[in-house]
C-alpha positions as semicolon CSV with decimal commas, in nm:
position;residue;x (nm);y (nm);z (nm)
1;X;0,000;0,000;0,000
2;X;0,124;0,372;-0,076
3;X;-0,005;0,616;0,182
4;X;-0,270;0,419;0,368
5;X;-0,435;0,342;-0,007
6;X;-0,401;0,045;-0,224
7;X;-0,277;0,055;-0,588
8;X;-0,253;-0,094;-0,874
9;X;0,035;-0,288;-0,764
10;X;-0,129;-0,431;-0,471
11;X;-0,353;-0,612;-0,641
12;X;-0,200;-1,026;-0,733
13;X;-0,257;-0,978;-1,124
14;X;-0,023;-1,340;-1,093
15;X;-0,308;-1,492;-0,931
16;X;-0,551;-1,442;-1,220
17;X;-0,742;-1,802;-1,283
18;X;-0,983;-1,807;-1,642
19;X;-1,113;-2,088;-1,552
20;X;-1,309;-1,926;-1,322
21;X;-1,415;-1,643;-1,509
22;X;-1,777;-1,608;-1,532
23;X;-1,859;-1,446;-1,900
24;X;-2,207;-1,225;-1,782
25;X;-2,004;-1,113;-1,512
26;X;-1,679;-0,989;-1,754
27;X;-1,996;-0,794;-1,965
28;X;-2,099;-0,538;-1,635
29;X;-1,715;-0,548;-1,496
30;X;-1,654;-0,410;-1,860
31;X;-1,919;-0,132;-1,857
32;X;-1,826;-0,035;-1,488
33;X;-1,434;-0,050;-1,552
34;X;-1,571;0,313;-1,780
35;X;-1,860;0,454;-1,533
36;X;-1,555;0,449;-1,265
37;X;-1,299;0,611;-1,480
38;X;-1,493;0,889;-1,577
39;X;-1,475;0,995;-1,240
40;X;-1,305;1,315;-1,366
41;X;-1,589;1,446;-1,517
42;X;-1,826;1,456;-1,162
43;X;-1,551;1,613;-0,999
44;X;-1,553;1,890;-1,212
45;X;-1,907;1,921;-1,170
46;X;-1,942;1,924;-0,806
47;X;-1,621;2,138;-0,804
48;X;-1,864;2,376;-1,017
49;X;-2,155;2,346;-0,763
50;X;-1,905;2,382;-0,472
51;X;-1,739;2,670;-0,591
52;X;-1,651;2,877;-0,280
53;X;-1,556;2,589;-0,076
54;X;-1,200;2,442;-0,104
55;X;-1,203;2,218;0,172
56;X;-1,489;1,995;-0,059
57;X;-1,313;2,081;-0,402
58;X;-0,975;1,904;-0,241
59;X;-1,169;1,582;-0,131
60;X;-1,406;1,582;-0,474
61;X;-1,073;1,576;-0,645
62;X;-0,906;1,305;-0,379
63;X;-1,191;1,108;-0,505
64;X;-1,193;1,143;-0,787
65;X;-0,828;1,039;-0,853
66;X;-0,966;0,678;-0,648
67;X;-1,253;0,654;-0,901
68;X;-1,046;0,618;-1,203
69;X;-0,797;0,383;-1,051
70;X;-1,135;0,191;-0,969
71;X;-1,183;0,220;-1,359
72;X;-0,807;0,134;-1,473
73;X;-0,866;-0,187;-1,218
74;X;-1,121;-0,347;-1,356
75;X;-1,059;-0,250;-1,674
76;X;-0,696;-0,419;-1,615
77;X;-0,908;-0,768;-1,469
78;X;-1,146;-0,739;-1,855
79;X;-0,836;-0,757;-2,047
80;X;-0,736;-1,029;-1,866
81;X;-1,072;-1,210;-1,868
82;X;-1,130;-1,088;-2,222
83;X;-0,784;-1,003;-2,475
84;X;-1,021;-0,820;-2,759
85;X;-1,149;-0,579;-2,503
86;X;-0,981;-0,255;-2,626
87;X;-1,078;-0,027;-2,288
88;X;-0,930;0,292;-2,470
89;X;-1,137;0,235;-2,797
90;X;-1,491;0,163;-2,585
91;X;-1,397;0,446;-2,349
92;X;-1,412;0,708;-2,689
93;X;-1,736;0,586;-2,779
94;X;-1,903;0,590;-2,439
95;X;-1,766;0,950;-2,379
96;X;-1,947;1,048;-2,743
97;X;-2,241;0,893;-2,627
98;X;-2,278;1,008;-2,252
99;X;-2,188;1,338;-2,098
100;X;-2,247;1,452;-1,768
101;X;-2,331;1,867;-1,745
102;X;-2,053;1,977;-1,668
103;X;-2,139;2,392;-1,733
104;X;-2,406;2,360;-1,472
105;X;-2,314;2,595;-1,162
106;X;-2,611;2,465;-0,953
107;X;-2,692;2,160;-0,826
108;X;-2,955;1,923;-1,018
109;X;-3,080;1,820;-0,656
110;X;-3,179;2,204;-0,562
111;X;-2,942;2,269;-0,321
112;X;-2,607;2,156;-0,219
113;X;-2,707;1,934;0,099
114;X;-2,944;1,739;-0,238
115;X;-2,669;1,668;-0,352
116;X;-2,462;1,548;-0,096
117;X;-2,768;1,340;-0,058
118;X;-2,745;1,202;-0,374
119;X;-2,381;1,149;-0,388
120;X;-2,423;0,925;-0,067
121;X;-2,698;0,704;-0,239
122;X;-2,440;0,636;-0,504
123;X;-2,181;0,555;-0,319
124;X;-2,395;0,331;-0,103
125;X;-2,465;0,143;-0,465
126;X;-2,154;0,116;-0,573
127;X;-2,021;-0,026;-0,257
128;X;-2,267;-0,303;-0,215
129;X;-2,261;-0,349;-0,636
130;X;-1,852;-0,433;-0,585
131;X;-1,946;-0,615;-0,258
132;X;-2,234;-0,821;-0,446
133;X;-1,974;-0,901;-0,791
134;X;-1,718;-0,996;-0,593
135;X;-1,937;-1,252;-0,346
136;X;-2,063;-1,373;-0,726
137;X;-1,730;-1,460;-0,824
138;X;-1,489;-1,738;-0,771
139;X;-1,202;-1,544;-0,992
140;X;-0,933;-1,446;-0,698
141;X;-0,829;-1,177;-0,900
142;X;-1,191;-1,043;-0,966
143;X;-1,250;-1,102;-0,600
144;X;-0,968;-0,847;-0,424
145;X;-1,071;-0,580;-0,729
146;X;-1,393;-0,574;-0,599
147;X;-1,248;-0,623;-0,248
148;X;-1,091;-0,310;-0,255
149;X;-1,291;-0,071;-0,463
150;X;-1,571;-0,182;-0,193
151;X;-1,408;-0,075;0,028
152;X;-1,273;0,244;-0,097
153;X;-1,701;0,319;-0,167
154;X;-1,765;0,301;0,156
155;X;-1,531;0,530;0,312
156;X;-1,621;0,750;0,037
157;X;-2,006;0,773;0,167
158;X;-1,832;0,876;0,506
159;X;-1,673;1,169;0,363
160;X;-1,973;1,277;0,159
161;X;-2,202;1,210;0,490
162;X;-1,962;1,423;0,688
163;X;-1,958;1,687;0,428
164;X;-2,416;1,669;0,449
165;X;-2,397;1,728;0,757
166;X;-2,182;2,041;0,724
167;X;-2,396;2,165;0,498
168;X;-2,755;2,046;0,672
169;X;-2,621;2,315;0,967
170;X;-2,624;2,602;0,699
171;X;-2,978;2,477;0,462
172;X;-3,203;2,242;0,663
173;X;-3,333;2,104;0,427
174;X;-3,618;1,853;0,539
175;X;-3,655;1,521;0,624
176;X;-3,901;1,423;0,354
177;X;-3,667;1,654;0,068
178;X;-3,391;1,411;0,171
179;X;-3,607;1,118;0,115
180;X;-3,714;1,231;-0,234
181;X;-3,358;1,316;-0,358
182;X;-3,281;0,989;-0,188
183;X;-3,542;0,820;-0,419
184;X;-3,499;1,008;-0,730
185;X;-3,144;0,933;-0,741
186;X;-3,220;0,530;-0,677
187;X;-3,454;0,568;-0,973
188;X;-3,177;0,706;-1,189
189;X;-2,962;0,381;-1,199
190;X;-3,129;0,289;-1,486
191;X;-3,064;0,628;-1,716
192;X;-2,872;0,617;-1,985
193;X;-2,508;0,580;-1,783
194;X;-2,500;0,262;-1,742
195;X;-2,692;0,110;-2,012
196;X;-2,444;0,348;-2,285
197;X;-2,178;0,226;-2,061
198;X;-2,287;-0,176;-2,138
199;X;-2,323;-0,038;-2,493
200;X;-2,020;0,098;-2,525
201;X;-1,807;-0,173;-2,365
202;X;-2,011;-0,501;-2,553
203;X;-2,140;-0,430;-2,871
204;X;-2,006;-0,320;-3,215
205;X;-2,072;0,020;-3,357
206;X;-2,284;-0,123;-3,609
207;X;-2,538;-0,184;-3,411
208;X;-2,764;0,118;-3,284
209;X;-2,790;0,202;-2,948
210;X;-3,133;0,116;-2,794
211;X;-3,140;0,240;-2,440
212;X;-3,431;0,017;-2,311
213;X;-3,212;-0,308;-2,428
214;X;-2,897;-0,253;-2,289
215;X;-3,020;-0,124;-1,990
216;X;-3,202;-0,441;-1,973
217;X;-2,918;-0,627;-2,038
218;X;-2,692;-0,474;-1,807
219;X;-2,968;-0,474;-1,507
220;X;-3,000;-0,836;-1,548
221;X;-2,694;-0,927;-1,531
222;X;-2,667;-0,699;-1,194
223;X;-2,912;-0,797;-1,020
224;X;-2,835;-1,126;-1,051
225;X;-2,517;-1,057;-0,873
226;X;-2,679;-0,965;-0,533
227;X;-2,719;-1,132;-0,198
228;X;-2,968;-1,006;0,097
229;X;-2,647;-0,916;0,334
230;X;-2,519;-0,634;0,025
231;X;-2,900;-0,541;0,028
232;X;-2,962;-0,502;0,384
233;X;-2,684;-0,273;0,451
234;X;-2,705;-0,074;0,180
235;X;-3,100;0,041;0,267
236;X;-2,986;0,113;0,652
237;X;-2,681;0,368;0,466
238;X;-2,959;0,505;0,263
239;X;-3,189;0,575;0,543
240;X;-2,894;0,716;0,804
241;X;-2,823;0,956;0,459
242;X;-3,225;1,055;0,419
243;X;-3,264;1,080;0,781
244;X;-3,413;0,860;0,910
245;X;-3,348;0,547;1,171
246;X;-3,120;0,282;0,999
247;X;-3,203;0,009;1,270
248;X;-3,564;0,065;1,278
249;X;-3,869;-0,185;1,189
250;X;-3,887;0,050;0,874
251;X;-3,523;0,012;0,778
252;X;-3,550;-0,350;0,801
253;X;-3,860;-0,401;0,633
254;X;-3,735;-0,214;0,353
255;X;-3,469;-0,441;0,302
256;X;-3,636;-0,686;0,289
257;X;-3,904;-0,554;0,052
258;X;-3,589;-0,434;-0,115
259;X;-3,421;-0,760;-0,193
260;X;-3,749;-0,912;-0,285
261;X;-3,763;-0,657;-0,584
262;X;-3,407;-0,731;-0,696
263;X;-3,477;-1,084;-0,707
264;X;-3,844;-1,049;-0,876
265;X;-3,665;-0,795;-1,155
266;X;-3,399;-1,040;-1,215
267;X;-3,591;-1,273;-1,245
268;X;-3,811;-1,130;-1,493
269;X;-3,527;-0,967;-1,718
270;X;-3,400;-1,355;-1,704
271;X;-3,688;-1,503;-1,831
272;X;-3,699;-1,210;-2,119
C-alpha cells in the first residue's frame, strides 16, 4: 500500500485463474471498468456546484483520482478475462455517447445538501454493487478488485455524509426533501449511464444504441449478482443519509421488501 491506499500494484494480477471467469459477469465489470474512470468528469461538476468551498473541491478531487484507478482496475481484470477488449477504444465511444453537465453551476438536486444526498446514495450502490460481484465470483483476481474498490465506496459515503452534515447546519433542508432526492437518485440507476456504458463496452458500432435493451441487459446481469447481506446494509446507509433510523422496523422491512424486488426484476429480465 502507498499512503494508507491500495494501488494498482497491490492487487496479485499473478493470481488471475480463467477458468473461473464467469462471461455475464466480464460484460458489467466491462461497462463499470468506464462509469468508474470517468470519475473526472463529476468532480468537475461538483467542483462547479461547490465553488466557494476548497475544503470539498480538495476531497471531490481526492476522489476522484480513487474513481479512475477503480476504472483502470477493472478495466486491467477485462483484459485479462477478455484479450479483444480494447478499454481505450470503448472508453471514446461511451464518452461520445454520454456526458455529464458539466457547465451547470447549480446543483440538479436544488441545493447543495441534495446533492450530498445524492452522492451518498451512489456511493452506497456502488459499494454493495462491488461487494455483491465480488461474493458472485470465484475469480481471486476479480474477488480483491472488488475487495478493494468496496471498500474504498464506503469510506467514500463517510466523507460525503460528513460533508451533508456540514452543509444540513447552513440549509435544513427537510426530512421528507432528503427522502425524495434519496429516491430520485435510486430511480436514476437505470438512465442512460449505465446502459451506454454496457453499450459501449459489448457491442459493435454497427449496431444502434437502444437504451431500453442494454439497460435491460446490463440490469439483469446486476441484479443477478446480489445477496440479501449487500442489500440489507445498503438500505440502513440510505436511510442514516435521508434521515431517518437505519435500525428501525422500517429500515428493516425495507430491506427486505428491497431484496425481494431485486430478485423479482432479475428474475423477470432472465426469463426475457
Amino acid at each position: 500500500m502507498t499512503g494508507g491506499h491500495w494501488t494498482l500494484d497491490d492487487i496479485p494480477w499473478d493470481d488471475f485463474d480463467p477458468s473461473k471467469v464467469d462471461p455475464e459477469l466480464v460484460k458489467i465489470v466491462k461497462a463499470a471498468s468506464m462509469v468508474e474512470y470517468n470519475g473526472a468528469d463529476y468532480a468537475t461538476y461538483l467542483c462547479n456546484v461547490f465553488p466557494d468551498d476548497a475544503e470539498f473541491q480538495a476531497a471531490a478531487t481526492a476522489w476522484a483520482k480513487e474513481e479512475i484507478q477503480h476504472g483502470q482496475a477493472l478495466a486491467r481484470w477485462a483484459k485479462l478475462a477478455d484479450d479483444s477488449f480494447d478499454f481505450d477504444e470503448s472508453f471514446g465511444r461511451f464518452r461520445e455517447g454520454y456526458q455529464i453537465p458539466l457547465d451547470a453551476s447549480d446543483s440538479v438536486r436544488g441545493s447543495r445538501s441534495g446533492e450530498l444526498v445524492a452522492r451518498c446514495i451512489v456511493e452506497v450502490g456502488t459499494s454493495s454493487y462491488y461487494a455483491s460481484i465480488g461474493a458472485s465470483t470465484e475469480e481471486p483476481v476479480l474477488k480483491a478488485v472488488c475487495r478493494n474498490i468496496a471498500a474504498d465506496e464506503l469510506r467514500h459515503y463517510k466523507l460525503f455524509y460528513t460533508h451533508l452534515r456540514r452543509y444540513l447546519e447552513r440549509e435544513k433542508i427537510g426530512k421528507w426533501k432528503r427522502v425524495a432526492v434519496a429516491l430520485g437518485r435510486i430511480g436514476e440507476s437505470e438512465d442512460d449511464e449505465l446502459a451506454y456504458a454496457f453499450y459501449a463496452a459489448n457491442e459493435n458500432q454497427a449496431t444502434p444504441y437502444d437504451r431500453k435493451t442494454y439497460g435491460r441487459a446490463y440490469m439483469k446481469r446486476a441484479m443477478a449478482c446480489y445477496r440479501e447481506p449487500q442489500v440489507k446494509r445498503a438500505v440502513a446507509m440510505i436511510f442514516k443519509a435521508a434521515g431517518l433510523n437505519p435500525q428501525g422496523r422500517t429500515a428493516e422491512l425495507a430491506a427486505r421488501a428491497a431484496f425481494g424486488f431485486i430478485r423479482w426484476r432479475g428474475r423477470r429480465l432472465a426469463a426475457a
